[in-house]
C-alpha positions in Angstrom: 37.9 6.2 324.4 40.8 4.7 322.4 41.9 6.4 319.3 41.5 5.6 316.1 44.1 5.0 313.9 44.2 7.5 311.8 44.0 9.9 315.0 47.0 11.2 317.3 45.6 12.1 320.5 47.1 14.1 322.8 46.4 14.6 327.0 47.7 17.3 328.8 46.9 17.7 332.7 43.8 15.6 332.8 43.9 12.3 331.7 40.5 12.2 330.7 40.5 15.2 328.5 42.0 14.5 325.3 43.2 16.8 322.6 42.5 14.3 319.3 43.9 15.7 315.8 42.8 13.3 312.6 45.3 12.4 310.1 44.2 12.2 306.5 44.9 8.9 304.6 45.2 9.0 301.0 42.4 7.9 300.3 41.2 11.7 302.0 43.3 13.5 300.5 42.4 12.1 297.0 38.5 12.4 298.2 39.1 16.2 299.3 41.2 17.1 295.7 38.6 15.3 293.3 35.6 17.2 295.6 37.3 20.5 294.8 38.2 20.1 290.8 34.3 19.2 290.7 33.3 21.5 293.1 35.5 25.0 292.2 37.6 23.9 288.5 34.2 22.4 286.9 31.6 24.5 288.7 33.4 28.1 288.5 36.1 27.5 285.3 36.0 31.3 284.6 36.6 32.7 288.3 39.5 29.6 288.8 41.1 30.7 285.2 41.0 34.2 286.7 42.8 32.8 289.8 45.2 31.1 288.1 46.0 34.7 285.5 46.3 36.8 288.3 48.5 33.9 290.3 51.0 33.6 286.9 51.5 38.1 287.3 52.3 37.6 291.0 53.4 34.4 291.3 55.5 35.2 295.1 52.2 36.8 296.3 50.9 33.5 298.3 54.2 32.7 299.6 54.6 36.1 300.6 51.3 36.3 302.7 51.9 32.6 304.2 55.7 34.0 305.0 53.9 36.8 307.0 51.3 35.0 308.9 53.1 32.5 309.5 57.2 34.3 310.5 56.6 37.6 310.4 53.1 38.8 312.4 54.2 36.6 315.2 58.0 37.4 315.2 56.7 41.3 315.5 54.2 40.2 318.3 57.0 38.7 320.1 59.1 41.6 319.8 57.0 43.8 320.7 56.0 41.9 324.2 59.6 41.6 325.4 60.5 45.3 324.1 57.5 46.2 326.5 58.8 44.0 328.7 62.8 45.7 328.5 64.7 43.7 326.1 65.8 46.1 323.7 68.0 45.3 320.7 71.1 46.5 322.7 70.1 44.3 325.9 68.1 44.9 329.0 66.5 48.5 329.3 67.1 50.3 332.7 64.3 50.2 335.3 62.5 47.8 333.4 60.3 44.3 334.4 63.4 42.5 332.8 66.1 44.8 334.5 64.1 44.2 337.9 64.0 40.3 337.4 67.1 40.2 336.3 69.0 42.4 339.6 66.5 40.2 341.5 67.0 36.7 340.2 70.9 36.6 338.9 72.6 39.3 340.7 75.1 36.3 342.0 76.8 35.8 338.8 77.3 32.3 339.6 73.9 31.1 337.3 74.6 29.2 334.2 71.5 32.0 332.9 73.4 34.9 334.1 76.7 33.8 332.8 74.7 33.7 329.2 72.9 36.6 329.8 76.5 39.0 330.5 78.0 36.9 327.5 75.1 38.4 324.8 75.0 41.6 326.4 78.7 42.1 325.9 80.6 40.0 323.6 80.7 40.9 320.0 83.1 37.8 319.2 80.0 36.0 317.9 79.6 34.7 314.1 78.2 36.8 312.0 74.5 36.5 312.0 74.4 37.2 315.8 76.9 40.1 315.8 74.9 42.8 314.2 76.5 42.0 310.5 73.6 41.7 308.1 72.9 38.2 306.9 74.4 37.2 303.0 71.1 37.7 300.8 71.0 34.8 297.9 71.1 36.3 294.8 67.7 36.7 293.2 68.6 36.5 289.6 68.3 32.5 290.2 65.1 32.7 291.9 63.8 34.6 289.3 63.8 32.0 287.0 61.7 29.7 289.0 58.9 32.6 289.5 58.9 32.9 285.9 58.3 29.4 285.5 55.8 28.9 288.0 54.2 32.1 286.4 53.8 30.4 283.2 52.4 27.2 284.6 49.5 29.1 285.9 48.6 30.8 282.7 49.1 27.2 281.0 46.6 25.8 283.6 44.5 28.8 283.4 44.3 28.3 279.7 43.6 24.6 280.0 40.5 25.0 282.2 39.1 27.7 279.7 39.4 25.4 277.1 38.3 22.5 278.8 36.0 23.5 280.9 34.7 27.1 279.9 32.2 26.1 277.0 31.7 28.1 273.8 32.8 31.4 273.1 
């Protein structure tokens, strides 16, 4: 079975099992947003102004919950499996699975992975985000301006699809 090509296939230990993921054209893309104005916009005008009004008071709200499912949830997951593994935020908890493996496996010294290891556990000549010095934060006052805009667009496209859309009051 050949893939299409629109299609980017993928086979990992078995050659004939095949891991196939479809690429939309344009023409899809175009297909799937005119399905959805007709669909939700048209169909529901009322419920998507709604959307749209309660989008424009929070407008950081969706990239707030994509930034924690997609960074956050599984940077906590990962830190949680290696502090229950022994890596603490100081280094290597004592009589741990990581303090084992690591008296086990690079006790010689002579490992370019050891060598690393001793270098982060000890050296705090590092730049700052790596030695403990909190990160810069941008300054919000220039973000804010690009919320509020983003705020007003959705109550200018809530008001367009009432007015369009909504019929008669």
């Amino acid at each position: 079975m050949h893939p299409r090509p629109n299609q980017v296939c993928l086979s990992f230990s078995d050659p004939t099992k095949r891991v196939c993921i479809t690429i939309p054209t344009f023409e899809d893309v175009k297909q799937f947003f005119a399905t959805f104005h007709r669909e939700i916009i048209v169909a529901h005008p009322y419920a998507s102004a709604a959307v749209l009004l309660f989008w424009a008071c929070y407008p950081k709200l969706p990239f707030q919950i994509l930034y924690f499912a997609l960074f956050d949830l599984p940077r906590s997951i990962i830190r949680g499996v290696s502090t229950c593994l022994g890596f603490e935020h100081n280094g290597v908890r004592q009589d741990s699975i990581a303090s084992r493996y690591q008296s086990q496996s690079y006790t010689s010294g002579s490992g370019i992975l050891s060598r690393a290891l001793t270098y982060g556990a000890v050296n705090n000549d590092l730049p700052p985000p790596y030695n403990g010095t909190p990160r810069q934060q941008p300054r919000r006052e220039d973000m804010h301006m690009w919320w509020t805009l983003l705020g007003w667009m959705c109550v200018y496209a809530a008001l367009v699809i009432v007015l369009q859309y909504g019929g008669d009051f």
